[in-house]
C-alpha positions in Angstrom: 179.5 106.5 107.2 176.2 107.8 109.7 173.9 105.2 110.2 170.7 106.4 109.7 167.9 104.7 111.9 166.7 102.0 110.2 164.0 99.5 112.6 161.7 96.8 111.4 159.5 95.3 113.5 156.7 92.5 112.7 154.4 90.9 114.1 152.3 87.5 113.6 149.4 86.9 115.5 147.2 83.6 115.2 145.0 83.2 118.3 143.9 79.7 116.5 147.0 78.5 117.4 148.0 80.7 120.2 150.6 82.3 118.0 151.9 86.0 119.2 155.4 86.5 117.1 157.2 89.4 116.8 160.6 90.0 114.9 162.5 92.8 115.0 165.7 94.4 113.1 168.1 97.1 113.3 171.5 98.3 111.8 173.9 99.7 115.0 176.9 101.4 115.0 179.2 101.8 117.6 181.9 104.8 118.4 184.4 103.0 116.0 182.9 102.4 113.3 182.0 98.8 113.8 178.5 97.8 112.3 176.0 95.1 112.9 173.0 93.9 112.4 170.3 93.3 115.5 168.1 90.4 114.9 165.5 90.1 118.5 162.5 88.1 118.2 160.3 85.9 120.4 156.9 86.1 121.6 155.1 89.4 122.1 155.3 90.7 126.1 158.7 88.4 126.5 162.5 89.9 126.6 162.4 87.0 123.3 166.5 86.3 121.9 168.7 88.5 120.3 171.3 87.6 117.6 174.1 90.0 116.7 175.5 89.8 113.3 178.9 92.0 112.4 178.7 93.7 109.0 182.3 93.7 106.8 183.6 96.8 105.5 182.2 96.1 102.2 179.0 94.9 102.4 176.0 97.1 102.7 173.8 96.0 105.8 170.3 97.4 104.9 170.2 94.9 101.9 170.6 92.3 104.4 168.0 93.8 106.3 165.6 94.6 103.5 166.3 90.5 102.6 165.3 89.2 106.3 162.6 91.9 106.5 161.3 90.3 102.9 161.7 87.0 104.0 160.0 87.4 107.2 156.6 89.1 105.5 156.4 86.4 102.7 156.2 83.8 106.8 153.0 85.8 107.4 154.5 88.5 109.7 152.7 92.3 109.3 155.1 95.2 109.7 153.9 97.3 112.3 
């Protein structure tokens, strides 16, 4: 199955606070067939963490994206 690219990337910017967010997420696949999902966020202009989560044979992984990309623009964060 091709993985088609697939990236979100937010951002949430409060300079009340001094907030300057940014999430991003993207479905990988490597040469055999392994897929996961690429969480990176942190604040903007910083290398910010990365989590790596493997996708079963079974499950579809842009529903899990399209959930964390829901859930992170119901926190406030604007797609870019």
């Amino acid at each position: 199955m091709p993985i088609q690219p697939s990236p979100f990337y937010a951002e949430r910017l409060d300079p009340a606070r001094n907030m300057a967010r940014f999430y991003a997420l993207e479905v990988c696949e490597d040469l055999f067939g392994t897929i996961w999902l690429e969480r990176r966020w942190g604040r903007i202009g910083s290398r910010g963490q990365i989590k790596v989560e493997l996708i079963g044979r079974g499950e579809d992984p842009f529903t899990r994206l399209a959930a964390l990309a829901r859930k992170k623009t119901q926190r406030g964060y604007q797609q870019k």
